[in-house]
N, C-alpha and C positions, 0 to 999 in steps of 0.2 A: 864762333861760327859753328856751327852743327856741321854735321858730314856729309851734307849736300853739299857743300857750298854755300849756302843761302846763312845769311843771318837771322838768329831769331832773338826778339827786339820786344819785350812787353812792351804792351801799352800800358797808358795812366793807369796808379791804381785810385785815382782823384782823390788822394790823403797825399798830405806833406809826410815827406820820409823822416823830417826831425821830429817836429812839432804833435802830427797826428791828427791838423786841420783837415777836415773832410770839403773839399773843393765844392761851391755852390753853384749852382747854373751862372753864370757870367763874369765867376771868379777870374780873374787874373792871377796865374802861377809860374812856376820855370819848371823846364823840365831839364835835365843833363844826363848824355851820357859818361858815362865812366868805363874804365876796361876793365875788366878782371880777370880774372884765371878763363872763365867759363867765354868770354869773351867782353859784348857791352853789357853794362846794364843800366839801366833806365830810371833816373831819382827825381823826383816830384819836389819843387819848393814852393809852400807858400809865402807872399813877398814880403812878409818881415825876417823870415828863414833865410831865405835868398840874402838878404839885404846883409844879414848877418856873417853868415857865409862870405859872402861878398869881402867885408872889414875885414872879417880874422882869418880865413884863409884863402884871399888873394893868391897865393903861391902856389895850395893844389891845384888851383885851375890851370896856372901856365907852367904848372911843372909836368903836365901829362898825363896826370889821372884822369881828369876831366878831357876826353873828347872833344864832345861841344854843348852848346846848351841852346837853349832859347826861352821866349816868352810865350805865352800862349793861353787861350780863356777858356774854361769849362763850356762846354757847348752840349744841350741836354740834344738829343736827334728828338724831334718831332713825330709821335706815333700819329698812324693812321688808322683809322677804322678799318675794321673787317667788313664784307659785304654780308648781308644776313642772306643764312644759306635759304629761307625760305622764299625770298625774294629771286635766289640764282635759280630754284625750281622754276619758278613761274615765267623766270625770261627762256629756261632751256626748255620749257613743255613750248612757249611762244616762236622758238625755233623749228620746232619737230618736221613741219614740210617747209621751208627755209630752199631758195632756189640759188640764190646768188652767193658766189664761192665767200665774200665776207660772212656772211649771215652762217654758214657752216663751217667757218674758221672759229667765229663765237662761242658756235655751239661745243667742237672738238675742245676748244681751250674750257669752257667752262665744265664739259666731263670730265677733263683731267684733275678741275679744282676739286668738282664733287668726289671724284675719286679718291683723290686724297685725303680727304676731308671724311672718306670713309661712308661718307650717305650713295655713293654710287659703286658696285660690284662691276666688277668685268667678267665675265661669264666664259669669252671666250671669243678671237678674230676670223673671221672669214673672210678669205681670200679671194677677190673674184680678179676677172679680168680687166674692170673698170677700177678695180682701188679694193681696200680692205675696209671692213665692216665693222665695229667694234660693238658688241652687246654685251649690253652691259640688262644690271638688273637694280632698283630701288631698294636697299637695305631693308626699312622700313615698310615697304610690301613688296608684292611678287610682279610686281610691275615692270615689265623689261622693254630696253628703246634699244633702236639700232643707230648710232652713232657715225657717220662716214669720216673716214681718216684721211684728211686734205694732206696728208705726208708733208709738214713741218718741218722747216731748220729750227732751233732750238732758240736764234733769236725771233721768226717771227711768231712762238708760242710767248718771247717775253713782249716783244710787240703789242701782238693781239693781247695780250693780259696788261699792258700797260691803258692802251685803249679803251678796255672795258673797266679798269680804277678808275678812269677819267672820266667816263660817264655815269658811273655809281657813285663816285666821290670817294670811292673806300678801296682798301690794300686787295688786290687778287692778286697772288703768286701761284700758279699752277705747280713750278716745281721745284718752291724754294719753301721759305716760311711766311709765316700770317696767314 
């Protein structure tokens, strides 16, 4: 246990800890904890390993080294496309007089993508009575937009960014990665 309190627990290194089998997408493996000094740690079998283990040392298991174990399949996660930033140009120019609070919810989440993504500068916030301004400026040229800031909770910036993958088919994280 580290000194928070908190366990810290690798995950798979998807290689068998004896053998040195590199786990395949669909593989079937074990996984077990064991305690050590440092606390658990985490050992990877592939099932002829296991199977083995299993015969000849029956005893570690229920003598206490072994924690606990289980079964489990190599599962590759499924990458998703990026939006092509020139395509996000052309829906954020397609926003620019945008009336309806969604349609400038779009727009703020997809400045935040371009910004991060470094094609969009922020220059600098103005403050009015009605809301804050953000102006920003196009890397690429001297082209600068005013931006309005619908003042956002943090889930509906992953909201709105969720909505707009689903309509491009492709990963937007505004303020994570991809």
């Amino acid at each position: 246990m580290s000194g928070s309190g908190v366990w810290q627990i690798d995950g798979s290194a998807n290689v068998c800890c004896c053998c040195g089998q590199v786990f395949r997408e669909g593989s079937v493996f074990f996984s077990a904890l064991a305690e050590s000094e440092d606390g658990f740690v985490r050992r990877d079998f592939c099932s002829e390993c296991w199977r083995e283990q299993d015969e000849a040392d029956e005893a570690t298991r229920s003598s206490g080294d072994c924690f606990c174990f289980w079964r489990t399949r190599r599962v590759i996660p499924e990458s998703r496309a990026t939006i092509n930033t020139d395509l996000l140009w052309d829906f954020f120019q397609g926003l620019r007089d945008c009336d309806s609070h969604e349609k400038k919810v779009f727009r703020f989440v997809v400045a935040l993508y371009l910004m991060r993504r470094r094609e969009l500068k922020l220059i600098k916030v103005v403050r009015r009575q009605e809301g804050e301004l953000l102006h920003c400026e196009k890397r690429s040229s001297d082209q600068q937009y005013e931006i309005e800031d619908p003042h956002l909770t943090e889930q509906q910036v992953q909201d709105a960014a969720e909505r707009l993958s689903s309509l491009f088919g492709a990963e937007l994280q505004p303020n994570g990665e991809g």
